[in-house]
C-alpha positions as CSV (number, residue, x, y, z in Angstrom):
1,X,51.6,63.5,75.1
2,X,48.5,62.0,73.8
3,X,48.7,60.0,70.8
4,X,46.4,60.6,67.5
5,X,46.6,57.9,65.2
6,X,43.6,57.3,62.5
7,X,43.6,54.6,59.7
8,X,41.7,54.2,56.4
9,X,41.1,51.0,55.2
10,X,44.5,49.5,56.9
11,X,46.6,52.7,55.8
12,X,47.8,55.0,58.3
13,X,46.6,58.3,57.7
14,X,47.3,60.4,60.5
15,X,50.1,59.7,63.4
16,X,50.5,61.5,66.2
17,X,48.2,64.3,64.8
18,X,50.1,64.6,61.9
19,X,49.8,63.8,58.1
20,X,52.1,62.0,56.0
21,X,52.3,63.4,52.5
22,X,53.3,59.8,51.2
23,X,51.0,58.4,53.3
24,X,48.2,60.5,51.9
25,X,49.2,60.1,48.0
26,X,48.9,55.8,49.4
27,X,45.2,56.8,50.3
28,X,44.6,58.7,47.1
29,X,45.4,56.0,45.6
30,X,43.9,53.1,47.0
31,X,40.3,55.0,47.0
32,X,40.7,56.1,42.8
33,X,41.8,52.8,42.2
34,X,38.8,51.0,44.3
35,X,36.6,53.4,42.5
36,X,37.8,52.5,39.2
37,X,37.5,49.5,39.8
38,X,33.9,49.3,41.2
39,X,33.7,52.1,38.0
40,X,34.3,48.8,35.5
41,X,32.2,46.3,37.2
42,X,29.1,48.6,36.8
43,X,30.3,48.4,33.2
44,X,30.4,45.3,33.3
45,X,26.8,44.2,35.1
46,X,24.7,46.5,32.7
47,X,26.2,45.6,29.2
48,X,26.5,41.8,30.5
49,X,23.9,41.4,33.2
50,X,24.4,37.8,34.3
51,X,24.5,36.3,38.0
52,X,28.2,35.0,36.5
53,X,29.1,38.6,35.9
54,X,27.9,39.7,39.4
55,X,30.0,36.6,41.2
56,X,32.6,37.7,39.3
57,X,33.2,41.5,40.7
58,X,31.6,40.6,44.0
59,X,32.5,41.8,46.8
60,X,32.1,41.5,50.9
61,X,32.6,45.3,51.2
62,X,29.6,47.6,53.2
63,X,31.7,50.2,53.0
64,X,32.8,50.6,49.8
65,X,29.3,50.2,48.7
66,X,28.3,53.1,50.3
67,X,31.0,55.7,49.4
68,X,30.0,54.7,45.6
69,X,26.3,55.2,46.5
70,X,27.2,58.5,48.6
71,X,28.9,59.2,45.1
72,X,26.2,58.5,42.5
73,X,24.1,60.7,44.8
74,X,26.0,63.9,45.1
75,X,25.9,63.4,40.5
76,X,22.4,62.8,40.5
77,X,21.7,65.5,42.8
78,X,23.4,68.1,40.9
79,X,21.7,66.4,37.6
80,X,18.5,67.1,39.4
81,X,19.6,71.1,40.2
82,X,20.2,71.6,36.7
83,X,16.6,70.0,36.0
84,X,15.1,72.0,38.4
85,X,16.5,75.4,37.0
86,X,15.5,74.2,33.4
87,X,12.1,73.7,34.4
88,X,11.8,76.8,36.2
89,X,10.1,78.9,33.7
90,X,7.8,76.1,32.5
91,X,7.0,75.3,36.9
92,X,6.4,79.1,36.8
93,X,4.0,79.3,33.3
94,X,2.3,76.6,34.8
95,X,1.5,78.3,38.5
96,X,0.3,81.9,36.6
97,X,-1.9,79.4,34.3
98,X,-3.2,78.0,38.2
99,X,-4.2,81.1,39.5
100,X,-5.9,82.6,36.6
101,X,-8.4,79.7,36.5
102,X,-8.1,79.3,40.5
103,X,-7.7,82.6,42.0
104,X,-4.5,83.1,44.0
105,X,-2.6,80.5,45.1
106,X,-1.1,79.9,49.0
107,X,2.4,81.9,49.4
108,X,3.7,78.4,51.0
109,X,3.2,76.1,47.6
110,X,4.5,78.7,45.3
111,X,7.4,79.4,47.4
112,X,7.8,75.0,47.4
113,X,7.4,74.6,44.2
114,X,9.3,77.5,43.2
115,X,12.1,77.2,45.8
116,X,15.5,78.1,45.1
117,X,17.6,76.8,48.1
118,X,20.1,74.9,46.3
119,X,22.4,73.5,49.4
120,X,19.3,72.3,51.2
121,X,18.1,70.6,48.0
122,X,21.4,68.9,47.6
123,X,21.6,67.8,51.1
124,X,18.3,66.6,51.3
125,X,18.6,64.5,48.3
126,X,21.6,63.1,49.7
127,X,20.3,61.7,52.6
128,X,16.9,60.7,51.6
129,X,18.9,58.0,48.3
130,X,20.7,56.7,51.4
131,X,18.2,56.2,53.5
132,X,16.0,54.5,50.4
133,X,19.0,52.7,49.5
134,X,19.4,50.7,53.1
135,X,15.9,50.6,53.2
136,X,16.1,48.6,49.6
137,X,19.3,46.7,50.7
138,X,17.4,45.6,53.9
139,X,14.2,44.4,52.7
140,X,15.6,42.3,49.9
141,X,18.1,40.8,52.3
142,X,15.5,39.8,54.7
143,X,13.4,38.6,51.9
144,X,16.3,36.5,50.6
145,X,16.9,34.9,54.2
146,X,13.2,34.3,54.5
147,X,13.6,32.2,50.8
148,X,16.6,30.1,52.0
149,X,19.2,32.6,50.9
150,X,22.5,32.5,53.0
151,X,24.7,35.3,51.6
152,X,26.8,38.7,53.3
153,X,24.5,41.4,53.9
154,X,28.0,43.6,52.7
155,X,28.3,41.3,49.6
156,X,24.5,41.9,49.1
157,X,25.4,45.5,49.3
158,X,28.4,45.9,46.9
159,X,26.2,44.1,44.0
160,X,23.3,46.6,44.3
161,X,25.6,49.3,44.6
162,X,27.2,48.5,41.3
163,X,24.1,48.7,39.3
164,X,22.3,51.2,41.5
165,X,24.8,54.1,41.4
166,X,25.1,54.5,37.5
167,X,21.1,53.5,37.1
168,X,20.3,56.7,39.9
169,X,22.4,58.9,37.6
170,X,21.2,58.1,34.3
171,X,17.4,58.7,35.6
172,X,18.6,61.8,36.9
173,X,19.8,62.9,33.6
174,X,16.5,62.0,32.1
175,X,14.2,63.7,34.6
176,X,16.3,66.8,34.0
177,X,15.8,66.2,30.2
178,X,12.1,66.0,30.7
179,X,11.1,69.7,29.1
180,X,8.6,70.0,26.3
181,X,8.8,67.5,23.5
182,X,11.9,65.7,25.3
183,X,9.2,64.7,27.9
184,X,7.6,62.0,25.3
185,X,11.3,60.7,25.3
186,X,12.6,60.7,28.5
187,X,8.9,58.9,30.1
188,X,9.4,55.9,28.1
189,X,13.4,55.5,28.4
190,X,12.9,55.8,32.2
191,X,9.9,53.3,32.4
192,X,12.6,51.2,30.2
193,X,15.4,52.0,33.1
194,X,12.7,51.0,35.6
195,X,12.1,47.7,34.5
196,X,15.7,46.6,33.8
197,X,16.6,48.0,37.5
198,X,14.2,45.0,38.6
199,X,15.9,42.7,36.3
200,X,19.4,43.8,37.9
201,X,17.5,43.4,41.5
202,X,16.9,39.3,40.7
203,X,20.1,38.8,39.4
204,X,22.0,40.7,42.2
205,X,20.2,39.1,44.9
206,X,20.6,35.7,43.4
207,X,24.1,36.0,43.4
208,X,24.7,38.0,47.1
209,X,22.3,35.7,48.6
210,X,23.5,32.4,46.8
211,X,20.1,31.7,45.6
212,X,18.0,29.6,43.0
213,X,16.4,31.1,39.9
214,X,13.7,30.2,41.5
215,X,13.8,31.7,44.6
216,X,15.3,34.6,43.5
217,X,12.3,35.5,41.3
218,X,10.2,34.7,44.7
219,X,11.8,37.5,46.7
220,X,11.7,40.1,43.7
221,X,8.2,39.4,43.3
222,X,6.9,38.9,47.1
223,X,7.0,42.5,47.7
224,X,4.9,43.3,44.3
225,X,2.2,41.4,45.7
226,X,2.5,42.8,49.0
227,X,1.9,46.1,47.5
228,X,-1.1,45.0,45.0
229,X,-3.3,43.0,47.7
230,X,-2.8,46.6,49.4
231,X,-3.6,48.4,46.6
232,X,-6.5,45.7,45.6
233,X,-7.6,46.5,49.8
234,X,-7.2,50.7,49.4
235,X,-9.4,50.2,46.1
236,X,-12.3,48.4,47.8
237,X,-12.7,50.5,50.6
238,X,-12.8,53.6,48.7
239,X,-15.6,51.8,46.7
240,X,-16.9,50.9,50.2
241,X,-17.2,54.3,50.8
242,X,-18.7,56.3,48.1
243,X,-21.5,53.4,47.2
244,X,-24.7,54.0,48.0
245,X,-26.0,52.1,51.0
């Protein structure tokens, strides 16, 4: 008889095609109490954002890190449902305001701005913040090997994690806040959000990367003026192009 055995995080789950009731309270258990845990160290790094508070809760854990990102995901997501069907009227005002000074407008962007596929949404949402969050994780890790930085890519991982989670949910709540006056409020608190996400980025790469102040602030930054020497290079062409010879 062939023999089915499957393991969580050193806890037999399944054996021989079977689960243990006990053994699957043991899992319960070791996953709410991981997530509580990683739960009060993203406490902990946004009210005392230190490289000392980081060290402290850090850990060598890839996994982990991406079940509480898979987590934060599936919250903001939802967050960004609810936003979508609060602005729904507004998205619709705005299109019949469109085609009375335009004329009618394509059948394919109403039915994209205006669509109501809620599962698709969801999904989608949940694989593009992974795929932006490795993208993230990889980028500042090479960028803190290329400064001198010797840390665990899974250590890297589990310190973003703890800030990024909470910080993707509480800008979901504030895009899905952003109707009417509550726009000239939420704009401002998420430019606010924005800025201290960089903060936590120096000080979370400083401490998964064992790195200087130094060059800590050199990877943050290196990619900033990647993107403005593009930016500087898109801006003088298109002045290229539209100047008289």
């Amino acid at each position: 008889m062939l023999s089915t055995n499957l393991h969580f995080y050193g806890i037999l789950v399944i054996k021989n095609g079977r689960v243990d009731a006990k053994i699957l309270k043991a899992v319960k258990g070791k996953v709410s109490s991981m997530l509580e845990q990683m739960f009060r160290a993203s406490q902990a790094v946004l009210l005392r954002p230190s490289v000392s508070t980081f060290e402290e809760y850090e850990r060598n854990n890839l996994g982990w890190a991406t079940i509480y990102v898979l987590i934060g995901s599936v919250v903001a997501s939802l967050l960004g449902l609810v936003g979508s069907l609060l602005q729904r009227t507004s998205l619709e005002q705005q299109l019949a305001d469109f085609e009375q000074e335009l004329g009618s407008l394509p059948g394919w962007l109403t039915t994209l701005v205006l669509s109501d596929n809620s599962l698709v949404t969801i999904l989608s949402n949940l694989i593009s913040a992974l795929v932006v969050f490795f993208i993230f994780l990889f980028v500042i890790y090479l960028l803190g090997l290329l400064v001198g930085g010797n840390g665990a890519f899974g250590e890297l991982a589990y310190d973003v994690a703890l800030f990024w989670t909470p910080i993707s949910v509480i800008s979901a709540l504030l895009s899905a806040l952003a109707i009417g006056p509550l726009a000239c409020i939420s704009g401002p608190l998420l430019l606010i959000v924005g800025i201290y996400n960089v903060y936590l980025t120096f000080l979370s790469i400083q401490s998964g990367m064992n790195l200087s102040t130094g060059k800590a602030l050199t990877a943050v930054l290196m990619p900033v003026f990647i993107l403005l020497i593009m930016l500087c290079g898109l801006v003088a062409l298109f002045i290229a192009e539209v100047s008289p010879n």
